[in-house]
N, C-alpha and C positions, 0 to 999 in steps of 0.2 A: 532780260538777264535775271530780274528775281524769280522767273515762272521758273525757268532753268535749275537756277538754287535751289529753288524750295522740291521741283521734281525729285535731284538730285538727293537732296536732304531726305524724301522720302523714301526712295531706292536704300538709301543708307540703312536705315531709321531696318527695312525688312531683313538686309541682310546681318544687319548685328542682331534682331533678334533668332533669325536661323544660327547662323552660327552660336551664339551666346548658349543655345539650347545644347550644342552637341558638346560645348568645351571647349570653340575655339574663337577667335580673335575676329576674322574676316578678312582678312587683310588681300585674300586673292582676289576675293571680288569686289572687296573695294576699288585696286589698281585697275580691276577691270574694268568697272562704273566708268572712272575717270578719262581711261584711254579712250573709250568707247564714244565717250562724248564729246572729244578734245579739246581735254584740258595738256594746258601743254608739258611733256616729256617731264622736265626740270621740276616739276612743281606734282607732279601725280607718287611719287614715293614719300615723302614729308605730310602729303596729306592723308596717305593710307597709313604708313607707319605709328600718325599720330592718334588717329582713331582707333588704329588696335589697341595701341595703349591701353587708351582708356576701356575697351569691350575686356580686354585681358587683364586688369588691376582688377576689377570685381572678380574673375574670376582666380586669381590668386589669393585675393581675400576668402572666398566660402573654402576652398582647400585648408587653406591654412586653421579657419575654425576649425574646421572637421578632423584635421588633424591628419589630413592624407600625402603631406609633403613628405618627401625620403630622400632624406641629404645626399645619401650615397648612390642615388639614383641619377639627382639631377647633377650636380656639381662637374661631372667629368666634362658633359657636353656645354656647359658653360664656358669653362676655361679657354675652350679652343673657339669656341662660337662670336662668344662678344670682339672679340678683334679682329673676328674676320666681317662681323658685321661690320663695323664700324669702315674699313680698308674697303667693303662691296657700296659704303654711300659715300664713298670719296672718288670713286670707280668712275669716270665719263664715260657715257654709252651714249652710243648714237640710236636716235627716235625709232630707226627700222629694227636695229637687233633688238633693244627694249621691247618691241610690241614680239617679236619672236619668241625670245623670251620667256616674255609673261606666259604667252598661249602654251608655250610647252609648260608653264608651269601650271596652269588652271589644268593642263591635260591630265598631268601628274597625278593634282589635287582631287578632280575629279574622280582619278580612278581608286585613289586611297578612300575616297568615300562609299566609293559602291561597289568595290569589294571587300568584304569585313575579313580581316585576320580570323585565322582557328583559334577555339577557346584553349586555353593551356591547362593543361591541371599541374602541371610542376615548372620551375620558374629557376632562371640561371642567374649566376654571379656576372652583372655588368664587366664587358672586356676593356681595359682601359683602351688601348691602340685604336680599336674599331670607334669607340664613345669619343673620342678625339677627334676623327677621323669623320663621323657624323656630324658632330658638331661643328666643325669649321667650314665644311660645305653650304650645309641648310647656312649658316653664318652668312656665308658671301654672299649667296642667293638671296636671303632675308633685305640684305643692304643693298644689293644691287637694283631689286625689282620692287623690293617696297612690301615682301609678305614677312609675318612671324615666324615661320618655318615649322609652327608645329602642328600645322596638319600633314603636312610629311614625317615628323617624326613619330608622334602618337603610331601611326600603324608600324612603323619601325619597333619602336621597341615589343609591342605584342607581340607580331612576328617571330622576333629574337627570342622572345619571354621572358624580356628582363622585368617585368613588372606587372603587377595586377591591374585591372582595369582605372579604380580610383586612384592609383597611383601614376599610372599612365597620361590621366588627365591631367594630373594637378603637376607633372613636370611638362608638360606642354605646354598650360598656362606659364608658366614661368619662363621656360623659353622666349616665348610667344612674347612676352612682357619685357624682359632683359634684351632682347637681340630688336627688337623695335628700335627700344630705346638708344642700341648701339648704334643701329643703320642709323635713325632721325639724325644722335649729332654728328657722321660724317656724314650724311646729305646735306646736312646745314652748313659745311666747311667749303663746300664748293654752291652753294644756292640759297639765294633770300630775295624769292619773287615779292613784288611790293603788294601785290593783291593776294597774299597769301591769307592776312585775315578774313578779307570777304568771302572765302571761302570756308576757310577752316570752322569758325566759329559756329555756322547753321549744320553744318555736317558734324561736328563734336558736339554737339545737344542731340542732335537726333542718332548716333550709336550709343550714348550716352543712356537716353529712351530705351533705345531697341536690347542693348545691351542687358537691361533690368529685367525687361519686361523677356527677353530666352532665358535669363538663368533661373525664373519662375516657373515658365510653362517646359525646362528641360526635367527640373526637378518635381514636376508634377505629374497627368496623366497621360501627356501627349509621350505617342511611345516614339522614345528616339532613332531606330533607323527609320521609320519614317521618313522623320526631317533629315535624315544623311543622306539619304536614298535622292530625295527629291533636290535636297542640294547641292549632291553629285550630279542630277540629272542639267540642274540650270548651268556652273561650272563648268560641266563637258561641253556644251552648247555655243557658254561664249569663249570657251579656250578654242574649241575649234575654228570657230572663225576669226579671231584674232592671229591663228596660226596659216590660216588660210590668205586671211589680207594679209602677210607679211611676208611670206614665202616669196611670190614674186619680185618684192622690194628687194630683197637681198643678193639678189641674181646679179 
């Protein structure tokens, strides 16, 4: 059981520092890690949610020095986001759709990573309806499965071009950080597995690690699609086959 953990722990330990480097949380392939290795159902959103947290507070924090948060960027998809999180970890989902799920959603994940948005040279007025409308979704999703939601939204808003790149990241981060947070306490209102510390605590030190040590080497020389590219490539890999073991179950 500790080989297991500490595997575990190492898995983590790489994918916070991948993600960490591009600006995001990890939170897809964390729930991935988890499913993957069965842990059970109940207890794999709470564990991934929580470790975003923490990969996503540092990176809310270097935003925030640098000064790249824009109120009126992130604020709309807040609103509608945090309570639909919170409503997606209240949510009971059976083991089979759960793994269905997830796989569509690493598919998603995977493809927002490895194909980059066009660069914009000119940039629009956020739409409230539509920024509502994003945000309650990624929300529910966020709560239901266990991710941050903003590696889906990052390529959203490029897309749109409601924002420039460093602004795009650092309301991601926030996302990613706030809608965590929502999902965590309504999973917590329907679940408190007893073994939940033995878990938590060796896998929150090591994204913890991994965490520090991506937001180093993203802001240094390693060039980052790169690291998109390659953890789009591992993402596609395990969404597909989580998508693939599920399919039949559902029948």
């Amino acid at each position: 059981m500790l080989t297991e953990i500490l595997l575990l722990a190492l898995g983590f330990l790489v994918i916070a520092t991948l993600y960490a480097s591009i600006g995001f949380g990890g939170g897809s392939s964390y729930t991935a890690a988890l499913a993957a290795v069965g842990v059970a159902t109940t207890m794999v959103p709470i564990l991934s949610l929580s470790c975003n947290l923490i990969v996503s507070a540092g990176g809310v924090w270097c935003f925030q020095r640098r000064q790249h948060l824009n109120g009126p960027l992130v604020w709309p998809f807040l609103v509608s986001s945090v309570p639909a999180a919170f409503l997606g970890g209240r949510i009971p989902i059976d083991a089979d759709l759960f793994l269905a799920l997830l796989g569509l959603s690493l598919l998603a994940a995977a493809a927002s990573l490895l194909f980059s948005p066009p660069r914009r040279e000119s940039f629009h007025r956020v739409r409230l309806p539509v920024a509502l409308a994003v945000g309650a979704l990624l929300g529910l999703l966020s709560g239901v499965v266990g991710i941050g939601g903003g590696i889906f939204l990052a390529p959203t808003l490029l897309v749109l071009g409601w924002g420039r790149p460093k602004e795009v990241a650092a309301t991601a981060a926030v996302f990613i950080f706030v809608n965590s947070l929502a999902g965590l306490a309504g999973q917590l209102t329907k679940s408190h597995p007893a073994d939940l510390p033995t878990l938590l605590l060796p896998l929150a030190l090591a994204v913890l690690i991994g965490g520090q040590i991506g937001s180093r080497l993203g802001s240094g020389r390693l060039p980052p699609l790169l690291i998109r590219r390659a953890t789009g490539l591992l993402v596609m890999i395990v969404g597909a086959r989580l998508t693939l073991q599920a399919l039949p179950l559902l029948r």
